[in-house]
C-alpha positions in Angstrom: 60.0 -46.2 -36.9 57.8 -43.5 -38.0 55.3 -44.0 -41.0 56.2 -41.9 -43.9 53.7 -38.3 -43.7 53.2 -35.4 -46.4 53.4 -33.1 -42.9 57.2 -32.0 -42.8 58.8 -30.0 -40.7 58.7 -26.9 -43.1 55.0 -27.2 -43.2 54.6 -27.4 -39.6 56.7 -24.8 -39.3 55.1 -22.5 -41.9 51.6 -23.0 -40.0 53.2 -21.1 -37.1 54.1 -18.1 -39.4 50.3 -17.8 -40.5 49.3 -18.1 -37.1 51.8 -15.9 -35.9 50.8 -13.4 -39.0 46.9 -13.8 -38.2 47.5 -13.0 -34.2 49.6 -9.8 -35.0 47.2 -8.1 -37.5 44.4 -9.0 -34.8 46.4 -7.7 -31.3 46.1 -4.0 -32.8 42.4 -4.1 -32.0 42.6 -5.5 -28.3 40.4 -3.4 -26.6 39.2 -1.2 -29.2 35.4 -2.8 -29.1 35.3 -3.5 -32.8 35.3 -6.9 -33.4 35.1 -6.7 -37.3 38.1 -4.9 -37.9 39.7 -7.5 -35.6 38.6 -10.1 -37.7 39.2 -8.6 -40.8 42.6 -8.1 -40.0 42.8 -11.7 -38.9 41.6 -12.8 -41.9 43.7 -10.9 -44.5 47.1 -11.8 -42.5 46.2 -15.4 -42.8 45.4 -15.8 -46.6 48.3 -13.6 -47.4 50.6 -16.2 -45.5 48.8 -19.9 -46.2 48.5 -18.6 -49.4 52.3 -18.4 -50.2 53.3 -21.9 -48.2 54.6 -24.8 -50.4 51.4 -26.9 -50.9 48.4 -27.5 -52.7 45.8 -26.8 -49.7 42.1 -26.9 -49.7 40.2 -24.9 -47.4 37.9 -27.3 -46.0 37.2 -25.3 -42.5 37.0 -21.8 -42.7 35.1 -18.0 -42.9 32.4 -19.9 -44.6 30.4 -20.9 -47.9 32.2 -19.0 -51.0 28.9 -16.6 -51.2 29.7 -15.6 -47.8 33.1 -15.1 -47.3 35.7 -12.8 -49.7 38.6 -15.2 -48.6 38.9 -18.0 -46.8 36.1 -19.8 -47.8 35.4 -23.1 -47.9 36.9 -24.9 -51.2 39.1 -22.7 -51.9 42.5 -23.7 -53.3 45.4 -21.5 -51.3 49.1 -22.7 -51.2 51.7 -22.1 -53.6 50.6 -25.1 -55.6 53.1 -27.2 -55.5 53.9 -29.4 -52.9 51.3 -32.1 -51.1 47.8 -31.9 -51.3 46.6 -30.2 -48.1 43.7 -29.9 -46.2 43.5 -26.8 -44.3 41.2 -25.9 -41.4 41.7 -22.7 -40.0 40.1 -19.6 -37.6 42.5 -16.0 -37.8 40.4 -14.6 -35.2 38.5 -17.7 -32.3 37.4 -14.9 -29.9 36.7 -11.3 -31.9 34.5 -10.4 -28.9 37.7 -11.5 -26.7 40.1 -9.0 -28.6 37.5 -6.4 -29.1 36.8 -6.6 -25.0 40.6 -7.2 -24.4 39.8 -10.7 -22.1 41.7 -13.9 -22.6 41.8 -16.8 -24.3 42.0 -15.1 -28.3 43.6 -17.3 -30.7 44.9 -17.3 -34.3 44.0 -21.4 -35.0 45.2 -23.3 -38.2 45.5 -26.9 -38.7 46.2 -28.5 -41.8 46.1 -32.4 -42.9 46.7 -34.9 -45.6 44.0 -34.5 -48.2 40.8 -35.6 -46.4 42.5 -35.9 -43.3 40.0 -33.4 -41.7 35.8 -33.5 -41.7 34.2 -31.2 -43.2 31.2 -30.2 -41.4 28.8 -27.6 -42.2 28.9 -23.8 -40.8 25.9 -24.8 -37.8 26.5 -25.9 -34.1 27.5 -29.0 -32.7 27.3 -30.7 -29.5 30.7 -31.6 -28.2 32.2 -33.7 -25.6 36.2 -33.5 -24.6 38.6 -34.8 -22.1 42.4 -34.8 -21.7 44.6 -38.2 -22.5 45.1 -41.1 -19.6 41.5 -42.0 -19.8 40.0 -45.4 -21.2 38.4 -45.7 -24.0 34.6 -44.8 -23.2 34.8 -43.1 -20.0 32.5 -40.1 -21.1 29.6 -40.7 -23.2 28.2 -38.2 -25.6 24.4 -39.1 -24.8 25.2 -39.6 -21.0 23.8 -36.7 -18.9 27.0 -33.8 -18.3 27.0 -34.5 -14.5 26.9 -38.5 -15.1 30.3 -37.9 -16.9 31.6 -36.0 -14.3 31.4 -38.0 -12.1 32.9 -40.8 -14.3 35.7 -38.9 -14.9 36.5 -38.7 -11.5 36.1 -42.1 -10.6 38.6 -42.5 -13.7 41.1 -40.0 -12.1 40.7 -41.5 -8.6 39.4 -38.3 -7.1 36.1 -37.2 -5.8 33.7 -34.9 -8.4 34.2 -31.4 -6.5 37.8 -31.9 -7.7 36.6 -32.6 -11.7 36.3 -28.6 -13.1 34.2 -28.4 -16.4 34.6 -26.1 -19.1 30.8 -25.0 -20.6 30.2 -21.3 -22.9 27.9 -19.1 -20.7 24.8 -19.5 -22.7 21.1 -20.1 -21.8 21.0 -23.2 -24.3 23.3 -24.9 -21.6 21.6 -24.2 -18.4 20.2 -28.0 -18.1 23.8 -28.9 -18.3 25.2 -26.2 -16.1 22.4 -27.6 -13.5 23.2 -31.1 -13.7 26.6 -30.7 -13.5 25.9 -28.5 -10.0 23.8 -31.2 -8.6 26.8 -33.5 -9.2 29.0 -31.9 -7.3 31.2 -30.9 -10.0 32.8 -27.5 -10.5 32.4 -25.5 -13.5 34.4 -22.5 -15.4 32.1 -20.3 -17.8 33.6 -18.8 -20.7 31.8 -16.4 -23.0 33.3 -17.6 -25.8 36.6 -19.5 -27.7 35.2 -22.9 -27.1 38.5 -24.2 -29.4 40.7 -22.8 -26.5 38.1 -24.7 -23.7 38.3 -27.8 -25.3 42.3 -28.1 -26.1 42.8 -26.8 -22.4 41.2 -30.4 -21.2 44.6 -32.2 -22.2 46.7 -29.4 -20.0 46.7 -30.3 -16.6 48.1 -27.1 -15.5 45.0 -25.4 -16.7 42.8 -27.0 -14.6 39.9 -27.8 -17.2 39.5 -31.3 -16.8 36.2 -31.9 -19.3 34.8 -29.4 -22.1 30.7 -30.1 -22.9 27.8 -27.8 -24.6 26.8 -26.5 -27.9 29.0 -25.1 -30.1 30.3 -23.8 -33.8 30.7 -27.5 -35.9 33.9 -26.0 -37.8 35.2 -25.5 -34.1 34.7 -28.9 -33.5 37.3 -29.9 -36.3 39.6 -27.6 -35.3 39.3 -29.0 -31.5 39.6 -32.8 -32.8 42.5 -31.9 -35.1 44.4 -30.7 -31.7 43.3 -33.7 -29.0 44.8 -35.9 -32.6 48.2 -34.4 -31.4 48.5 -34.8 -28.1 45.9 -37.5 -27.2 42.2 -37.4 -25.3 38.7 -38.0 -26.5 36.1 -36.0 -28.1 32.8 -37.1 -29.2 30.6 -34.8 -31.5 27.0 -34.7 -32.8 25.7 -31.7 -35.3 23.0 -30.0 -33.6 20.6 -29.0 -36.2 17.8 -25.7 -35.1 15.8 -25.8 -38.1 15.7 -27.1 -41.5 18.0 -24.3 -43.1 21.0 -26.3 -40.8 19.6 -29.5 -42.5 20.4 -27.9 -45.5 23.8 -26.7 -45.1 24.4 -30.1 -44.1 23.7 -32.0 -47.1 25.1 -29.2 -49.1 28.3 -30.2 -47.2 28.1 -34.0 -48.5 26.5 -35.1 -44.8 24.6 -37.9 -45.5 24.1 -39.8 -41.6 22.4 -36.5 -39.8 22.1 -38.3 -36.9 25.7 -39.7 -36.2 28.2 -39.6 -33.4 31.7 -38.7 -34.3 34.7 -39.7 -32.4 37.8 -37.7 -32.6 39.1 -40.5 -35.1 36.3 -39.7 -37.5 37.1 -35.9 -37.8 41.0 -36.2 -38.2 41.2 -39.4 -39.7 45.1 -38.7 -40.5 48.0 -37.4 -39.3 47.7 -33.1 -38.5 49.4 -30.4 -37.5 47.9 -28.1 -35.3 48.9 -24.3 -34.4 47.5 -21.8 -32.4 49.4 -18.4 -31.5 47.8 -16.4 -28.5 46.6 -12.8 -29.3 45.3 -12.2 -25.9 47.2 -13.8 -22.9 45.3 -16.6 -21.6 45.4 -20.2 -19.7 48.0 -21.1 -21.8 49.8 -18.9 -24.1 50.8 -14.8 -23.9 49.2 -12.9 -25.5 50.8 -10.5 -28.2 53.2 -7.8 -27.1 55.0 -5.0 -28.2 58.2 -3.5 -26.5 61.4 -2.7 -27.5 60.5 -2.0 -31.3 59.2 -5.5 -31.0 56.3 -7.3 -31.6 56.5 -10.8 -29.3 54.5 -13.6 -29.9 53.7 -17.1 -27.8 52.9 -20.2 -30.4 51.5 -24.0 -29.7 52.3 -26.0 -32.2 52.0 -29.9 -32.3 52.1 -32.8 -34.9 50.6 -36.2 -34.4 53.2 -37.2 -36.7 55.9 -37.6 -34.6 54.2 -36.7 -31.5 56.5 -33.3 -30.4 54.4 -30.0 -28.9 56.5 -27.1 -29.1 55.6 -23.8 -27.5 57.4 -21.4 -29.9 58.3 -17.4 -28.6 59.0 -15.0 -31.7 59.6 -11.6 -31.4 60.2 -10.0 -35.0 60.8 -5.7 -35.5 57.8 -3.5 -35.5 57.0 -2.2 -38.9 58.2 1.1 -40.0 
């Protein structure tokens, strides 16, 4: 029997209408080289629908630090205001510079949780370690070199590491790990950015990502653990502090252990629902598309709840 969870099937269910929302607003600037209206767009879609869903919610992932951010911001109460008390982690727009340059891999992303069911982190990096489900417990190691793991994840799969395929953002702070992975054998897929997509593609055989590592965005991170929560795998984090303005976001976010190693259980400690609607087509979802007086849309949704994944194709009239 399933335990009893304040994540229904309405809310799941309204998650993909934000997403969906979020993904729209941003395909109209595929291609058009500006990022911030992409985002923009993103952004305003997304409050207008989390805004009106039957909760209480909390952003507790978002556009950042109240100061920073018109909407969206971190601590901000959105949701209809009646209904369970919601945490909400979101991103309208992983991959501006995707849409803006028309490549794959652009997601709408929103995950939501029981209240403090998700970590809030601070608005810095993060190192990150991710694989798929089937694994046991400890196979990768967080403070293991990247090409050690490889190679442990092959002997995990049975296979040798030419056949493991790593997912790292194409960025000079990851060219010791770009390296070591080489000299292990292993074989690796650069992406310039949208690490959320990279690490949720580790627990899809068909995509052929088999391990996500590097530095990047902590809020990502969340986002990425609140996934793997639905349909399995491991992640390991650490924030990555550059300087002692990250030290201080930190504690302004309530961290108190700068140095400690999260597991995927420590950043969605509960139950979540996770939704991400493609804006550009990519490894595993279309992209958005208008035909017919149309607009068509390609959705992953997933609960931990009950365990379902749906993949959810909307097409709705173009407005007039």
């Amino acid at each position: 029997m399933l335990k009893p969870s304040v994540l229904t099937s309405v809310l799941a269910y309204a998650t993909v209408g934000a997403t969906e929302r979020a993904a729209t607003a941003a395909a109209r600037f595929v291609g058009s080289g500006d990022e911030r209206a992409a985002d923009e767009a993103a952004i305003a879609a997304m409050h207008s629908a989390v805004d009106a869903i039957g909760m209480a919610g909390r952003v507790v992932i978002g556009e950042g630090e109240m100061d920073d951010a018109p909407m969206l911001y971190v601590g901000e109460g959105l949701g209809a205001g009646s209904g369970p008390d919601i945490d909400i982690a979101l991103d309208p727009l992983e991959g501006a510079t995707l849409v803006a340059k028309a490549m794959p891999n652009a997601l709408a992303v929103l995950a939501i949780a029981p209240r403090g069911g998700l970590l809030r982190v601070p608005n810095i990096y993060m190192e990150k370690l991710a694989i798929g489900p089937g694994h046991k417990r400890g196979v990768v190691d967080l403070d293991a070199p990247a090409g050690e793991n490889a190679t442990r994840l092959a002997r995990s799969r049975g296979v040798d590491v030419s056949e493991i395929t790593v997912c790292v953002l194409d960025r000079p702070r990851h060219d010791r790990i770009i390296a070591d992975l080489r000299r292990a054998g292993a074989r690796i897929y650069l992406i310039s950015d949208g690490d959320v997509a990279g690490v949720i593609h580790t627990a899809y055989p068909e995509t052929g990502i088999d391990m996500y590592v590097g530095v990047g965005g902590a809020p990502e991170g969340v986002l990425a653990a609140a996934a793997l929560k639905c349909v399995g795998g491991q992640f390991q984090s650490r924030l990555f502090y550059r300087n002692d303005t990250d030290r201080q976001k930190a504690a302004r976010a309530g961290v108190t252990e700068i140095n400690r190693r999260y597991e995927l259980e420590d950043m969605a400690t509960s139950d979540a629902v996770f939704a991400a609607t493609g804006v550009t087509k990519g490894w595993l979802l279309d992209g958005v598309r208008r035909a017919g007086g149309m607009t068509h849309t390609h959705t992953l949704v997933m609960s931990s709840f009950d365990g379902t994944v749906r993949t959810i194709r909307s097409a709705a009239p173009l407005p007039g």
